[in-house]
One Martini backbone bead per residue (centre of mass of N, CA, C, O) as a GRO file, in nm:
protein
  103
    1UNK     BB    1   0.092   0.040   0.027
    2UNK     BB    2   0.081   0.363  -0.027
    3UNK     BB    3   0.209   0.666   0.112
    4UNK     BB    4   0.042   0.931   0.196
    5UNK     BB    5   0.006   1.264   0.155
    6UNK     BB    6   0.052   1.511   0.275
    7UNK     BB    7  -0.003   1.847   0.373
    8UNK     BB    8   0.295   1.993   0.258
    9UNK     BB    9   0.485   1.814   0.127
   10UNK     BB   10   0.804   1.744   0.076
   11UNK     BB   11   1.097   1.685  -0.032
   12UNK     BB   12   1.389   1.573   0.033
   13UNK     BB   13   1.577   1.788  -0.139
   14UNK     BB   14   1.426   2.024   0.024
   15UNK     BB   15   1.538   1.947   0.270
   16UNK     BB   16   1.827   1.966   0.214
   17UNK     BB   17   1.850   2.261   0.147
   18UNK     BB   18   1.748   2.343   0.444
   19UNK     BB   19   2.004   2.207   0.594
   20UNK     BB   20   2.223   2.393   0.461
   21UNK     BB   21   2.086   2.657   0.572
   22UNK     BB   22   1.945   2.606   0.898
   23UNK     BB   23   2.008   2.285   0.967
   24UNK     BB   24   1.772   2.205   1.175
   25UNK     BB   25   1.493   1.981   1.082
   26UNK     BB   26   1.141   2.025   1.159
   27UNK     BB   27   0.823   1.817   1.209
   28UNK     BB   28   0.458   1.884   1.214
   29UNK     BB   29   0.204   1.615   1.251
   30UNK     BB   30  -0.153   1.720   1.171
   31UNK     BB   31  -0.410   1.592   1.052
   32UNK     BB   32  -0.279   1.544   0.748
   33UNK     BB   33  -0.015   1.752   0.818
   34UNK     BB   34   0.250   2.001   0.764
   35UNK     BB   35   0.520   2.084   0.914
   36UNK     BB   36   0.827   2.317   0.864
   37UNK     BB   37   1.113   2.362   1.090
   38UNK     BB   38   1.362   2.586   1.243
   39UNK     BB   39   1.563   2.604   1.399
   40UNK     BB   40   1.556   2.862   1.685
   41UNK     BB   41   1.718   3.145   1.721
   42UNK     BB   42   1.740   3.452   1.886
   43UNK     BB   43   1.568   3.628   1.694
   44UNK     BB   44   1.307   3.424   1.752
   45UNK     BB   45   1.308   3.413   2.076
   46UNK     BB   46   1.304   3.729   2.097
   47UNK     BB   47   0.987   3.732   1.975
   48UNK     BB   48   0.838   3.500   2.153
   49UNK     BB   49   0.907   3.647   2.451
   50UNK     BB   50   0.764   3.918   2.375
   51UNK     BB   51   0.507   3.789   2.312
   52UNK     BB   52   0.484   3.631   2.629
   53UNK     BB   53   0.381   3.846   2.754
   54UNK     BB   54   0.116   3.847   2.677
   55UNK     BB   55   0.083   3.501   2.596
   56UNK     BB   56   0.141   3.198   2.496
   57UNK     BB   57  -0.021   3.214   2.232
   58UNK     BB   58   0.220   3.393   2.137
   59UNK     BB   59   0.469   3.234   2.151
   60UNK     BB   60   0.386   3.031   1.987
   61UNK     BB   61   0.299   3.209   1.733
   62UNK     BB   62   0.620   3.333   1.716
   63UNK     BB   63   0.744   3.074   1.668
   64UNK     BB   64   0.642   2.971   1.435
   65UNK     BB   65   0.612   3.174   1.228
   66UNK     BB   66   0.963   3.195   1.244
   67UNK     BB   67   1.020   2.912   1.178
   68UNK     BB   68   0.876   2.877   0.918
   69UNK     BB   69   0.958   2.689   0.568
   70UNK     BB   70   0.684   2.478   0.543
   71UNK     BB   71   0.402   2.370   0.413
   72UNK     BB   72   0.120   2.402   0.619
   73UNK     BB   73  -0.090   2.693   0.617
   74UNK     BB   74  -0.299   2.516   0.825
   75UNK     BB   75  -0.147   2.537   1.097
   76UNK     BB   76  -0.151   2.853   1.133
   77UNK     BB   77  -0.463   2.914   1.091
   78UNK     BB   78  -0.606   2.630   1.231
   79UNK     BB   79  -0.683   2.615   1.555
   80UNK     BB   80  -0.638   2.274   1.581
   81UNK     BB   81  -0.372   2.280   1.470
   82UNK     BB   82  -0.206   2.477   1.611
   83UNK     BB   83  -0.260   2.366   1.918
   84UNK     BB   84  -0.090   2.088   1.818
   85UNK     BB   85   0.162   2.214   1.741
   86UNK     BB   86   0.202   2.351   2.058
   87UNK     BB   87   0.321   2.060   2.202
   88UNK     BB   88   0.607   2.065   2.029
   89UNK     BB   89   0.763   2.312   2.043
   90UNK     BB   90   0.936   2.242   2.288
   91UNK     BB   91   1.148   2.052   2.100
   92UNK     BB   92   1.298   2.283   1.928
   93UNK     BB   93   1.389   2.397   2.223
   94UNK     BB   94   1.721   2.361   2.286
   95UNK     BB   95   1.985   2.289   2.520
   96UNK     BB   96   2.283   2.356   2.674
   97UNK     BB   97   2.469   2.252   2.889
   98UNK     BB   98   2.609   2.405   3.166
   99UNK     BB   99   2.835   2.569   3.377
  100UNK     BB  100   2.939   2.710   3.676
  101UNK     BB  101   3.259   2.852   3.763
  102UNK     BB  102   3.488   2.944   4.064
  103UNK     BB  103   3.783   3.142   4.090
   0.00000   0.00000   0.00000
């Protein structure tokens, strides 16, 4: 049985060239649609900080919404696609272990 295309799914290929501009890119699949998201950098992360002052769901949405390279724009324009997207963003904001040494 073939496998099924997303709403917005793209190529392989066009991943690939996503990766070589972006860097590391996530996919978010939600009741037959997809969008894909590029690690979100600093710039962007103070984009949805601010906007987080306002409500959580301001920095959920100016998270995807700067964040997002392709895919389903019905992801971020339908609210329970939207919604159901924004229980994944915590996973592409991570961090690495710090220490802090004291001289």
């Amino acid at each position: 049985m073939p496998k099924t295309k997303l709403i917005g799914e793209v190529t392989p290929e066009q991943i690939l060239q996503w990766k070589d501009k972006y860097g590391e890119i996530f996919g978010i699949v939600v009741d037959g649609h997809i969008c894909y998201l590029r690690k979100p950098d600093r710039k962007i992360l103070g984009f949805a900080s601010v906007a987080g002052k306002i409500s959580n769901v301001k920095f959920n949405e100016s998270l995807l919404n700067n964040a997002f390279i392709g895919g389903s724009e019905a992801i971020k324009t339908d609210d329970d696609l939207f919604l159901a997207a924004c229980s994944q963003l915590g996973e592409i904001v991570t961090m690495k272990e710090a220490e802090l040494v004291k001289f």
